[in-house]
Backbone bond lengths (Angstrom), bond angles and torsions (degrees), N, CA, C in turn:
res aa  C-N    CA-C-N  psi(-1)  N-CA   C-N-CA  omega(-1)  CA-C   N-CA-C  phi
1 X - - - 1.453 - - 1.527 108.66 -
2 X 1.666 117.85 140.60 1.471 99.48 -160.29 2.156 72.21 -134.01
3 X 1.483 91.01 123.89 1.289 127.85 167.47 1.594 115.11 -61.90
4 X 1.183 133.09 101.05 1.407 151.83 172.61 1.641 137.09 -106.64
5 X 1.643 114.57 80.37 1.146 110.66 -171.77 1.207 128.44 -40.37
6 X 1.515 121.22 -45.72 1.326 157.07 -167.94 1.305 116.21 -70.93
7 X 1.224 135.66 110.07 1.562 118.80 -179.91 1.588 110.63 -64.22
8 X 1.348 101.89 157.53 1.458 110.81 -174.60 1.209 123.57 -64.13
9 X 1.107 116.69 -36.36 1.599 107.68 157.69 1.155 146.44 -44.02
10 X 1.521 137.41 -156.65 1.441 107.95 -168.60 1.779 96.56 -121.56
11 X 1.100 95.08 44.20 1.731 116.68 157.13 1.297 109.60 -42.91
12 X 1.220 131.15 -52.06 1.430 114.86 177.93 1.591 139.65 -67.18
13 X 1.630 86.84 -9.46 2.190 98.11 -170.11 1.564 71.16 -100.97
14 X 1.475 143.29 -22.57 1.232 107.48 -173.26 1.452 120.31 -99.24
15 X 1.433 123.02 -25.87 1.557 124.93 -165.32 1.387 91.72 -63.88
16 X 1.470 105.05 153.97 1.417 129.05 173.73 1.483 101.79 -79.85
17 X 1.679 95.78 174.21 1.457 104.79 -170.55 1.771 116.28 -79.32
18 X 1.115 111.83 -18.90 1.199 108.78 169.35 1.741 112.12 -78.93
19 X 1.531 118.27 -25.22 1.531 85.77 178.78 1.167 95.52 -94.73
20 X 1.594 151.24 10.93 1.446 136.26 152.48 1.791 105.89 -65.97
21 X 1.267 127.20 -30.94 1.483 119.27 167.68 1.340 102.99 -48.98
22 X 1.423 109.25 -81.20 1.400 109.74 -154.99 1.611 96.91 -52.14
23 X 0.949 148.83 -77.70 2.111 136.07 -175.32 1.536 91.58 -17.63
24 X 1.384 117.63 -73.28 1.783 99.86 -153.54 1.553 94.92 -65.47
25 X 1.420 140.97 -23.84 1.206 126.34 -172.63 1.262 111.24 -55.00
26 X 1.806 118.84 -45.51 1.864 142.98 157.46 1.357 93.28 -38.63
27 X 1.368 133.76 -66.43 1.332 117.15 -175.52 1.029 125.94 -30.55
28 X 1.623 110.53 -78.21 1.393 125.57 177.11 1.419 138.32 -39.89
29 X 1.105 78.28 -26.28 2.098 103.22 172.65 1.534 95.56 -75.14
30 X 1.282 102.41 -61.64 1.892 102.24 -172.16 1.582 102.11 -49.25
31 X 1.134 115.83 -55.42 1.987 117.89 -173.21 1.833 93.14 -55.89
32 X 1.012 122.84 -42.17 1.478 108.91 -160.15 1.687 110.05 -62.17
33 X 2.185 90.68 -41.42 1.653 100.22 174.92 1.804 115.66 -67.92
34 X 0.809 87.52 -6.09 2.207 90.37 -172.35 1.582 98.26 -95.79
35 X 1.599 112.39 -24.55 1.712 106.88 173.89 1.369 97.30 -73.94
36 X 1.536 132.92 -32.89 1.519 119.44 -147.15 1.995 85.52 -85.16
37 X 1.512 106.09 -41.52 1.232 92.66 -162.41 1.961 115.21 -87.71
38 X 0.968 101.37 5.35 1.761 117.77 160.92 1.694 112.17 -77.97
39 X 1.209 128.40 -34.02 1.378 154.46 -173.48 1.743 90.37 -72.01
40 X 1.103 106.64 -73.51 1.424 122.58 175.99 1.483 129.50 -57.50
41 X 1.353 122.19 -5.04 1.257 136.46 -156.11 1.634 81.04 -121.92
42 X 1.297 120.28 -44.95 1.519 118.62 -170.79 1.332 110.69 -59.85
43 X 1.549 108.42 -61.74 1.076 111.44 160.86 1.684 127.62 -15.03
44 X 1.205 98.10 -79.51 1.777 119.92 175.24 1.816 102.04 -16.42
45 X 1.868 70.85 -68.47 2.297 73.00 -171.24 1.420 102.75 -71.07
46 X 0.762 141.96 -34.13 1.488 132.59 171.58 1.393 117.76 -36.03
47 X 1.462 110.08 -57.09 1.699 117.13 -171.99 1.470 105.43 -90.74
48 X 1.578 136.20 1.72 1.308 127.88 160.65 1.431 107.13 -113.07
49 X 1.479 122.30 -8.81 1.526 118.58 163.42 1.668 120.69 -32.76
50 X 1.156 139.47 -40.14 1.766 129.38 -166.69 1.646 61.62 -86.52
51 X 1.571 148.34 -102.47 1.335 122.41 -91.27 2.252 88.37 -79.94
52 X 0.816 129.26 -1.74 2.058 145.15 -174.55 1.929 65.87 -75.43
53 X 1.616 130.59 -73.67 1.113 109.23 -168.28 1.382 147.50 -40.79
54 X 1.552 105.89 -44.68 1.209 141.56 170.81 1.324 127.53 -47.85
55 X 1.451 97.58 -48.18 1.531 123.32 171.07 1.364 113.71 -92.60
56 X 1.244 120.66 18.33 1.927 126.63 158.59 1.962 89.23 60.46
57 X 1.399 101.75 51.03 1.636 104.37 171.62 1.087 111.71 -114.21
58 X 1.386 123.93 27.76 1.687 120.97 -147.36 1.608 79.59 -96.43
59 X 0.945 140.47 -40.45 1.686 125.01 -179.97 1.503 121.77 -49.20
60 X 1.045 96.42 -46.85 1.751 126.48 172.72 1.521 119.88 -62.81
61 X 0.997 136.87 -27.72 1.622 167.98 -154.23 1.818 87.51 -116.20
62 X 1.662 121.99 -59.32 1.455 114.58 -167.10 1.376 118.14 -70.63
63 X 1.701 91.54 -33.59 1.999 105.62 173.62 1.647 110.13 -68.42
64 X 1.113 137.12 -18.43 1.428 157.69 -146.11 2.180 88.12 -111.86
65 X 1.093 80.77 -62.41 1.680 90.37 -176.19 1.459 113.11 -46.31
66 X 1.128 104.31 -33.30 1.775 111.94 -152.32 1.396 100.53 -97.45
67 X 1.491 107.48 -53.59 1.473 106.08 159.70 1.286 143.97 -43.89
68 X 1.513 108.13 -30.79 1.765 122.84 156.64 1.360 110.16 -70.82
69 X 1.474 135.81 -21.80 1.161 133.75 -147.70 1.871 84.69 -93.84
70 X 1.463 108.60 -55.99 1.691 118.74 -176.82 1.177 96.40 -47.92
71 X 1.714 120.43 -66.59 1.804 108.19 -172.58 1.290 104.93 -38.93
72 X 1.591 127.69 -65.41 1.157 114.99 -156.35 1.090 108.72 -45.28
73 X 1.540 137.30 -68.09 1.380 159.47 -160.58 1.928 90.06 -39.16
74 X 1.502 119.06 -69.87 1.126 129.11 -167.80 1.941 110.31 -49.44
75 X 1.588 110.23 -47.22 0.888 138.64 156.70 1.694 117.10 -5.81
76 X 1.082 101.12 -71.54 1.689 146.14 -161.30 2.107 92.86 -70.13
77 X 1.303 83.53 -54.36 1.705 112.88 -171.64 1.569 91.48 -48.99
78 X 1.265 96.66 -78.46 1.380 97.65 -162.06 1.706 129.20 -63.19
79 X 1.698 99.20 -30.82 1.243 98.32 155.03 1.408 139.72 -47.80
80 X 1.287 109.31 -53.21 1.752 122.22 161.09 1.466 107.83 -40.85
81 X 1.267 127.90 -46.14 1.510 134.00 174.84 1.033 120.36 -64.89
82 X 1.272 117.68 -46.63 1.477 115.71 163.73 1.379 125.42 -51.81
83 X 1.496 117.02 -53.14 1.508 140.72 167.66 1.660 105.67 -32.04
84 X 1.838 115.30 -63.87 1.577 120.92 -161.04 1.837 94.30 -75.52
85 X 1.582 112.53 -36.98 1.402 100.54 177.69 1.462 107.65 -69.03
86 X 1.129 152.00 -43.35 1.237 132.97 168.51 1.031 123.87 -51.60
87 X 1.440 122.88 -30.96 1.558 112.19 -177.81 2.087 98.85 -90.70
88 X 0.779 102.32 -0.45 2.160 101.35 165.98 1.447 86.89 -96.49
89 X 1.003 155.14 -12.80 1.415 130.70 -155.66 1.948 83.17 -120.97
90 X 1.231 130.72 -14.93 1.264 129.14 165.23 1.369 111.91 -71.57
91 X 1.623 130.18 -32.37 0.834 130.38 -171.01 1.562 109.33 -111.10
92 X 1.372 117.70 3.79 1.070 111.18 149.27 1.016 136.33 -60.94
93 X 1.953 109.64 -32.57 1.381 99.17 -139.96 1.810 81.83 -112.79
94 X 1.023 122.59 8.73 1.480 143.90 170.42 1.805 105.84 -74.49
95 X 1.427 97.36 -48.86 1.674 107.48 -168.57 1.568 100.13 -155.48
96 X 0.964 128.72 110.76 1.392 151.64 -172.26 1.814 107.83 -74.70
97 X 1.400 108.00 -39.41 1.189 116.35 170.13 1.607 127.12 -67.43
98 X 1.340 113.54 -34.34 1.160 118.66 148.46 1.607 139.44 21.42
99 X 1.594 99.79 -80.15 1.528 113.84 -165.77 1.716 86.07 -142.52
100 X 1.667 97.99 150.38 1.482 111.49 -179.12 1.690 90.53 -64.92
101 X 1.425 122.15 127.04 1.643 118.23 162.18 1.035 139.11 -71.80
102 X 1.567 109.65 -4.84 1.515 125.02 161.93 1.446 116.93 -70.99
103 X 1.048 97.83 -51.36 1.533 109.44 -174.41 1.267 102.17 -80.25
104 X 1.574 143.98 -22.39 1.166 116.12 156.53 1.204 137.91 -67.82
105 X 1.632 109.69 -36.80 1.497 114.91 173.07 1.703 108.23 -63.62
106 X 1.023 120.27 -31.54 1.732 116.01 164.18 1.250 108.22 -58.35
107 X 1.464 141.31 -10.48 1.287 111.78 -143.77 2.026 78.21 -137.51
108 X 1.070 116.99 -19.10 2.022 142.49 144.55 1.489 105.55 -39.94
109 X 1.333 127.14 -73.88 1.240 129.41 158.32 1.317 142.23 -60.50
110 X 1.203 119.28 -36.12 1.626 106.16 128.76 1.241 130.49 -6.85
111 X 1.366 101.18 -86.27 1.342 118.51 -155.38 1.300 108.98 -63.15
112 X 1.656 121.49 -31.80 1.257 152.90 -164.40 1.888 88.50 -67.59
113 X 1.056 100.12 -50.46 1.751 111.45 -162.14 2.113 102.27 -84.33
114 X 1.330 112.28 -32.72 1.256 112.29 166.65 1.687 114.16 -64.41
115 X 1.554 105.63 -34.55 1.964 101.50 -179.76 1.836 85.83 -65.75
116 X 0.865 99.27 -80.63 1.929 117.61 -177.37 1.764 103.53 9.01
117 X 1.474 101.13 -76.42 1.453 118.02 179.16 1.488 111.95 -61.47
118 X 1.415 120.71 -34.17 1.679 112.83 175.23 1.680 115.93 -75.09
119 X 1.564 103.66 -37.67 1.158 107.91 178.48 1.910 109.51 -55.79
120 X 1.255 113.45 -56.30 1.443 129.38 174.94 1.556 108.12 -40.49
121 X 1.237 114.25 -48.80 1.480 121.17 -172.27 1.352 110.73 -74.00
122 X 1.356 119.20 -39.41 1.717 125.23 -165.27 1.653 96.61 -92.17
123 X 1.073 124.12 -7.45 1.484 127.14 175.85 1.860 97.73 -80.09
124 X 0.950 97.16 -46.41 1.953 103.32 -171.03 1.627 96.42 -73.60
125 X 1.263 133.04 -51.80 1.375 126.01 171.63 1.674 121.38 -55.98
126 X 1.378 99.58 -22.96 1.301 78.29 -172.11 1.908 100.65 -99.01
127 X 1.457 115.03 -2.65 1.162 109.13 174.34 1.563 110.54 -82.31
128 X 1.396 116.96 -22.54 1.513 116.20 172.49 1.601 95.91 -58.43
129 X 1.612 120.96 -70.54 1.797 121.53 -142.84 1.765 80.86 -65.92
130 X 1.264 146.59 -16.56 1.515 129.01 -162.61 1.650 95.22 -84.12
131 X 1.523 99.60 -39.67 1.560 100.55 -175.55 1.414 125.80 -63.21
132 X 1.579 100.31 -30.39 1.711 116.71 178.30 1.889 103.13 -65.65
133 X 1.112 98.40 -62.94 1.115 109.96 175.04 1.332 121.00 -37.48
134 X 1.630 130.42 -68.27 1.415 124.03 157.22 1.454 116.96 -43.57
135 X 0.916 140.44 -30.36 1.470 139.93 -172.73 1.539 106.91 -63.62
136 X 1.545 106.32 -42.54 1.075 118.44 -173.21 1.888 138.74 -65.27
137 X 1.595 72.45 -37.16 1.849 104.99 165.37 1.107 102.69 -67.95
138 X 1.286 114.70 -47.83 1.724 115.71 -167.67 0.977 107.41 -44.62
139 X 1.627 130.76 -54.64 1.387 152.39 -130.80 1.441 101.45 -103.65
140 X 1.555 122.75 -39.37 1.050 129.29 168.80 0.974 120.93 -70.80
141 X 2.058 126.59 -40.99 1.199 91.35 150.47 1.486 147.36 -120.73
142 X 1.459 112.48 50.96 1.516 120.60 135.14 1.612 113.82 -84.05
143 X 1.169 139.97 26.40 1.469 111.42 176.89 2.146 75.30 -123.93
144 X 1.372 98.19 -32.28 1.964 82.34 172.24 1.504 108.61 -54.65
145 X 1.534 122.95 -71.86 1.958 121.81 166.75 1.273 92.78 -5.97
146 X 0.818 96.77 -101.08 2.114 124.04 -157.72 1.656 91.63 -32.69
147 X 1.145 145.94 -35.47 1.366 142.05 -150.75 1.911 91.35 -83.48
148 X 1.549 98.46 -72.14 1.361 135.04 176.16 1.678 94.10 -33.31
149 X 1.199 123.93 -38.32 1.591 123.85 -153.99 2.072 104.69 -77.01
């Protein structure tokens, strides 16, 4: 299933430059919330990392690791993108002449389609580390029962 902010129509060669602000402004908000909850996700594996050890998960924990490490990296990416397209889309709407408008709205959708695919991806990672994570409680606490017993 491929995730599409944009309605399918040809909404994008037509909206003006102010409602392309306000979307990347939605963007930017979304990147700020995906830093808080990447921050928070680190965390997670951090404070169940020794028992990921314990339980011979350390492969699983490194694939988990690396994959937060790319979001972040991507993260970062796209924020900056968001940032330089807002400031062309400031100066669009200042001076229209500016930037070829074809090639920006191509280059609008893009970017539109790069959140799309990160958003899609960091949704599946973070349902794996939530899943690891519950598994883990689980386990911890039946092996507390059984201790207690």
């Amino acid at each position: 299933m491929k995730l599409r902010l944009r309605p399918q129509s040809d909404y994008l060669y037509q909206a003006k430059w102010e409602a392309l602000y306000i979307l990347a402004e939605h963007w930017k908000s979304d990147m700020e919330f995906y830093t808080d909850e990447l921050q928070f996700l680190k965390g997670l594996i951090d404070k169940y990392f020794i028992l990921l050890i314990k339980d011979d998960g350390i492969q699983h924990i490194q694939a988990l690791t690396s994959k937060l490490s790319a979001s972040e990296q991507e993260l970062t990416q796209l924020t900056s993108g968001i940032k330089r397209h807002l400031h062309h889309l400031e100066e669009l709407i200042e001076n229209s002449f500016v930037y070829d408008q074809e090639v920006f709205r191509k280059e609008h959708a893009q970017l539109e389609d790069d959140i799309t695919k990160f958003t899609e991806s960091f949704k599946l990672l973070k349902k794996d580390i939530f899943l690891v994570t519950k598994q883990l409680l689980e386990e911890k606490k039946i092996k507390q029962l059984i201790s207690t017993k």
